[in-house]
TIVOMI-57406 format. One record per residue: y, x, z of N, C-alpha, C in turn; residue number from 1. Coordinates in steps of 0.1 Angstrom, whole numbers, plus 2048, in hexadecimal, padded with zeros to 3 digits. Atoms other than C-alpha are relative to their C-alpha. Layout:
REM residues N
+---------+--------+------+----------+---------+-------+---------+--------+------+-----+
! n.north ! n.east ! n.up ! ca.north ! ca.east ! ca.up ! c.north ! c.east ! c.up !   n !
+---------+--------+------+----------+---------+-------+---------+--------+------+-----+
!       Y !      X !    Z !        Y !       X !     Z !       Y !      X !    Z ! NUM !
...
+---------+--------+------+----------+---------+-------+---------+--------+------+-----+
END
This chain:
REM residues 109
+---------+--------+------+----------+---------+-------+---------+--------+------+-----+
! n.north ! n.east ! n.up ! ca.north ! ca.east ! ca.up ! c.north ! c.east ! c.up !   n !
+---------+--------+------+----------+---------+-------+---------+--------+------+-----+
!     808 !    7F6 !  7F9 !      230 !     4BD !   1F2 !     7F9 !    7F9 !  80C !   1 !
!     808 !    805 !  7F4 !      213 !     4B3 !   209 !     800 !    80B !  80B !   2 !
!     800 !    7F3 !  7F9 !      217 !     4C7 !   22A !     7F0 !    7FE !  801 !   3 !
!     80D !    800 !  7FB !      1F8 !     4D4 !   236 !     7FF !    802 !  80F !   4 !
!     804 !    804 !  7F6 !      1E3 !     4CF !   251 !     802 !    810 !  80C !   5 !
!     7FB !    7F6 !  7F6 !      1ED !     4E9 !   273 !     7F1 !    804 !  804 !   6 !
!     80F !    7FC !  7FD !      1D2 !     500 !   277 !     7FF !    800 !  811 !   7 !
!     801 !    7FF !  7EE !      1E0 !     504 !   2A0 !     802 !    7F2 !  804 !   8 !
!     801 !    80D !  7F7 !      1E2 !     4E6 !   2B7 !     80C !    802 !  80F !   9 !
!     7F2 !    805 !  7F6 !      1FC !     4E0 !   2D5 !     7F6 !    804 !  809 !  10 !
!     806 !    7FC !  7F6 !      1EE !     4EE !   2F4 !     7FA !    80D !  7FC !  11 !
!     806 !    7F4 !  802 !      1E1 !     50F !   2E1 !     806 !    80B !  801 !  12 !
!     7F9 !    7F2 !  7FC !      1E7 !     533 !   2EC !     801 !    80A !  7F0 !  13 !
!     802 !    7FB !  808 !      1F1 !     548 !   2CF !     80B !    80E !  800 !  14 !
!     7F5 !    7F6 !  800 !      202 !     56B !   2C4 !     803 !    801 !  7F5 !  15 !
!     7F7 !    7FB !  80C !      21B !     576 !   2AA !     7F4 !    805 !  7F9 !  16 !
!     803 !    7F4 !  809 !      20A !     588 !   28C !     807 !    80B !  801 !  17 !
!     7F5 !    7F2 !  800 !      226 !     5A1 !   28B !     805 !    805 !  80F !  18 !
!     7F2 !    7FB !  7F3 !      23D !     5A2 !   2AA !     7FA !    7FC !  80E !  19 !
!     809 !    803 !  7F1 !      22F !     5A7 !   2CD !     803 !    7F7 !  809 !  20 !
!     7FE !    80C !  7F4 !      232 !     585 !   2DE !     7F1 !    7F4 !  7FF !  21 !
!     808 !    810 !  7FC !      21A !     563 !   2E5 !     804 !    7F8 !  807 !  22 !
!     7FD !    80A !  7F9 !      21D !     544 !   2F3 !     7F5 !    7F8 !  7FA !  23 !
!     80B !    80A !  7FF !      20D !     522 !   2F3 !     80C !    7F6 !  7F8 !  24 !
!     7FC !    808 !  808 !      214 !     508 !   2D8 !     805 !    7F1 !  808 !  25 !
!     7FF !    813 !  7FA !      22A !     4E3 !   2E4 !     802 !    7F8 !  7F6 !  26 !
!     7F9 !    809 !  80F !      234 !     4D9 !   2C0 !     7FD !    807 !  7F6 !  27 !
!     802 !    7FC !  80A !      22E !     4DC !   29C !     806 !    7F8 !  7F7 !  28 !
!     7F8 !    803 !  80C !      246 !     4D4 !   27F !     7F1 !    801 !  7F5 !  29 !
!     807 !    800 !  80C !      231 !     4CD !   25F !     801 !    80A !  7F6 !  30 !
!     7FA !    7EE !  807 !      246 !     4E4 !   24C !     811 !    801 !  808 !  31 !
!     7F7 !    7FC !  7F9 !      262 !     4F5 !   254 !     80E !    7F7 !  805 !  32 !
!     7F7 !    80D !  7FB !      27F !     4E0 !   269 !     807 !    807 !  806 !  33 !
!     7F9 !    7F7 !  7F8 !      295 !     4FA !   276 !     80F !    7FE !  7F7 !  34 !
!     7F0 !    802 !  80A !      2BD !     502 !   267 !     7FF !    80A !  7F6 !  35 !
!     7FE !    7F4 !  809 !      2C4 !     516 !   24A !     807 !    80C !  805 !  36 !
!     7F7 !    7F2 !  7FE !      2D7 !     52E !   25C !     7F3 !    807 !  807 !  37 !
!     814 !    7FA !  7FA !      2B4 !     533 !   272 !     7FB !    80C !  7F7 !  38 !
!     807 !    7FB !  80D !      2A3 !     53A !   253 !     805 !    80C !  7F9 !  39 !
!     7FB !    7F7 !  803 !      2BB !     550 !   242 !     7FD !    80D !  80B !  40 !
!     802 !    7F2 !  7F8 !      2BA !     569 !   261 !     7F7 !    806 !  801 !  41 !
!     80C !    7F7 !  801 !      29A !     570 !   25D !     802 !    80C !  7F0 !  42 !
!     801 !    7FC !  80A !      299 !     58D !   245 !     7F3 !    7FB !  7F2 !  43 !
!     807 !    807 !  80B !      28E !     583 !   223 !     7F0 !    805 !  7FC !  44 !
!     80E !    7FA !  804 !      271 !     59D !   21D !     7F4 !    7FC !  80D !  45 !
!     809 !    803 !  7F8 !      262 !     58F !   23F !     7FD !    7F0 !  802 !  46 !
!     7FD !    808 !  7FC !      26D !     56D !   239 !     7F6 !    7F8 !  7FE !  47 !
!     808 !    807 !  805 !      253 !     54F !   23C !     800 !    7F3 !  7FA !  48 !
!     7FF !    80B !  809 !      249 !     533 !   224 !     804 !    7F8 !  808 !  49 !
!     7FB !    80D !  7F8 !      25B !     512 !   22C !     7F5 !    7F2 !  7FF !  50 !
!     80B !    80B !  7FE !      23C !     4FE !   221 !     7F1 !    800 !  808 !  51 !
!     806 !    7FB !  7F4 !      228 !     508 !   240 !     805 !    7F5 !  809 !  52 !
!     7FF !    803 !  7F2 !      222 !     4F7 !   265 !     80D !    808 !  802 !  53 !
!     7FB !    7FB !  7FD !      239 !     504 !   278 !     7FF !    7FE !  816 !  54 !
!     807 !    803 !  7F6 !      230 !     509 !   29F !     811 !    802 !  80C !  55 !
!     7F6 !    801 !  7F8 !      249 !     506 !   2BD !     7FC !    806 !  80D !  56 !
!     806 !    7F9 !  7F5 !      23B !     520 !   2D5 !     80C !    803 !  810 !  57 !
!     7FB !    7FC !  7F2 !      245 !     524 !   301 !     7FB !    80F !  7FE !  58 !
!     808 !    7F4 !  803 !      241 !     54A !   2F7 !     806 !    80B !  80B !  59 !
!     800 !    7F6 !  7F8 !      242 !     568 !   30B !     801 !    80F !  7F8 !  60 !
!     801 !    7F3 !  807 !      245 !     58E !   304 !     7FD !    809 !  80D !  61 !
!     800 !    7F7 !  7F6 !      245 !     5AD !   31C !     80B !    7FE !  80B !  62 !
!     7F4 !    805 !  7FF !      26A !     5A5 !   325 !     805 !    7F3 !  805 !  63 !
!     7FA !    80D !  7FD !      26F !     582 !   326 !     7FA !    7F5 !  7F9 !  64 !
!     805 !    80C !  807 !      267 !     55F !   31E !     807 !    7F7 !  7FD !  65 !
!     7F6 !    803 !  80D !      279 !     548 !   301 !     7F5 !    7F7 !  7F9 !  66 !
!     809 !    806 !  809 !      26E !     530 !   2EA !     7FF !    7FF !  7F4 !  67 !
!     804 !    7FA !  810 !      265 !     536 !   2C7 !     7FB !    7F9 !  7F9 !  68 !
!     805 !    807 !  808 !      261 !     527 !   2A9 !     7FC !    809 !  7F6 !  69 !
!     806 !    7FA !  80B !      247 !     536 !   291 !     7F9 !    7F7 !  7F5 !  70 !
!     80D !    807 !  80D !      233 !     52E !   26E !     7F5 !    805 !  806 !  71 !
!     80B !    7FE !  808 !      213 !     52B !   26A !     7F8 !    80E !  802 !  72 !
!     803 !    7F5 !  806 !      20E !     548 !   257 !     7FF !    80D !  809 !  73 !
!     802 !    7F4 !  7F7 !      218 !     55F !   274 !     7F9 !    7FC !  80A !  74 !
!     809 !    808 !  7F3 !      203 !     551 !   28E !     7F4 !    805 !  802 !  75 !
!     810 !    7FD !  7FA !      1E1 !     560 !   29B !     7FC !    7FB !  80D !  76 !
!     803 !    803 !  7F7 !      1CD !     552 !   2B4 !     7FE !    80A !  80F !  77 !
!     801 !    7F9 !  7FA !      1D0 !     560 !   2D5 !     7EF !    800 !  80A !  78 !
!     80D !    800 !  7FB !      1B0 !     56B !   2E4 !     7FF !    808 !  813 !  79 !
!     801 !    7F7 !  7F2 !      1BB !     57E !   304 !     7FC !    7F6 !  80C !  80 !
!     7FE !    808 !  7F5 !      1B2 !     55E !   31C !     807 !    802 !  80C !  81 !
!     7F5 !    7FD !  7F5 !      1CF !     564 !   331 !     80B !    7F4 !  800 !  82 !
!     7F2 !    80D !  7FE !      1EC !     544 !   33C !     80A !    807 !  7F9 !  83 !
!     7F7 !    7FB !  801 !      20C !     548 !   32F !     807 !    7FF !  808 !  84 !
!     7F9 !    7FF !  7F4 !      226 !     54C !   349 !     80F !    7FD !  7FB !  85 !
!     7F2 !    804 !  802 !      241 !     53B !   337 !     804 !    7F1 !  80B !  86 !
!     802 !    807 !  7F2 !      254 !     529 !   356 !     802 !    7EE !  7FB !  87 !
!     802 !    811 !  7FD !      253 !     503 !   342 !     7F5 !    7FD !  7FC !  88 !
!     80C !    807 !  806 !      231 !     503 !   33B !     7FD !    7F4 !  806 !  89 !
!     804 !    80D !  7FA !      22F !     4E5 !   356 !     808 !    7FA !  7F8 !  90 !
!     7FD !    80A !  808 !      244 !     4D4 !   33F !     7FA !    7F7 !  7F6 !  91 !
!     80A !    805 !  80F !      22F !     4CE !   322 !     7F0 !    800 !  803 !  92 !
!     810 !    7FF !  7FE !      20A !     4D3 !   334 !     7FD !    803 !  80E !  93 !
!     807 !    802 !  7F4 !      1F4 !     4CC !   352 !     7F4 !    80A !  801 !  94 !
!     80C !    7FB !  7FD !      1DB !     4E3 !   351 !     7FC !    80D !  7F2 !  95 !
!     805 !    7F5 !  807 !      1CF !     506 !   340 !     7EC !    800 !  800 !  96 !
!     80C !    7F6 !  7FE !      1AB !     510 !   33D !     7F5 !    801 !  7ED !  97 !
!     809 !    7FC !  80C !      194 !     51F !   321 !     808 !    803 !  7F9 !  98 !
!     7F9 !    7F8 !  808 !      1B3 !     52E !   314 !     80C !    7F8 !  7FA !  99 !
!     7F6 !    80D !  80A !      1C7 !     508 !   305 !     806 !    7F9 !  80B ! 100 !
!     7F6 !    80A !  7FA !      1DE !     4F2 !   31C !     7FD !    7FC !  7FE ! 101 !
!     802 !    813 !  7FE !      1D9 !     4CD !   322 !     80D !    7FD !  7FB ! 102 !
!     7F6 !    804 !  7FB !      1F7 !     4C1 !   316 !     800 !    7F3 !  80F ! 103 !
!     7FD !    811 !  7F8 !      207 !     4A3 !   32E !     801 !    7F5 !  7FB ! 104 !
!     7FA !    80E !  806 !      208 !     47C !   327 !     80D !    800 !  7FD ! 105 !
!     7EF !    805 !  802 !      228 !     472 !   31B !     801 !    7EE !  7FD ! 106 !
!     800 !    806 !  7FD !      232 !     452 !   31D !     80C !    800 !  7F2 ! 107 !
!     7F7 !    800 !  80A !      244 !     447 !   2FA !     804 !    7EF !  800 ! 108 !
!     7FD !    80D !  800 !      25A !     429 !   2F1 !     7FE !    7FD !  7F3 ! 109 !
+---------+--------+------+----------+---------+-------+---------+--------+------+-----+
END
């Protein structure tokens, strides 16, 4: 199985298809890299393919903010030009504007 190419990018603001939340992307699995117990808890009739991106969103809701791992498949671009106000976005990025984060350098060995 070839994964395929991630339609989102790391620093992009995006929202659920289904379930009222958004956040801003710091990571992307190729295909799915989570545990089978994860997996299982999603109910089956909503459950998503495992040969999918998979995005690792700083997400937000009305309520609170959490970090989330979604496919692909549920993913729409968020268009509301608004920050997210989740409190590590200084962890992962220097800068918001036109809607995408900067990530930060990182410094690998």
């Amino acid at each position: 199985m070839t994964p395929k190419l991630a339609k989102f990018r790391i620093g992009q603001v995006v929202k659920h298809r289904i379930f009222p939340f958004r956040g801003v992307i710091f990571d992307v699995d190729p295909v799915y890299a989570n545990t089978e117990e994860w997996w299982n808890s999603i109910p089956e009739n909503v459950r998503p393919r495992k040969d999918q991106p998979f995005y690792h969103l700083l997400a937000e809701n009305d309520e609170t903010e959490y970090v989330a791992y979604v496919s692909e498949q549920n993913l729409l671009t968020d268009d509301s030009d608004r920050p997210v106000r989740h409190p590590q976005i200084a962890d992962f990025f220097e800068t918001w504007a036109n809607g995408v984060y900067r990530p930060k350098e990182r410094v690998s060995h």
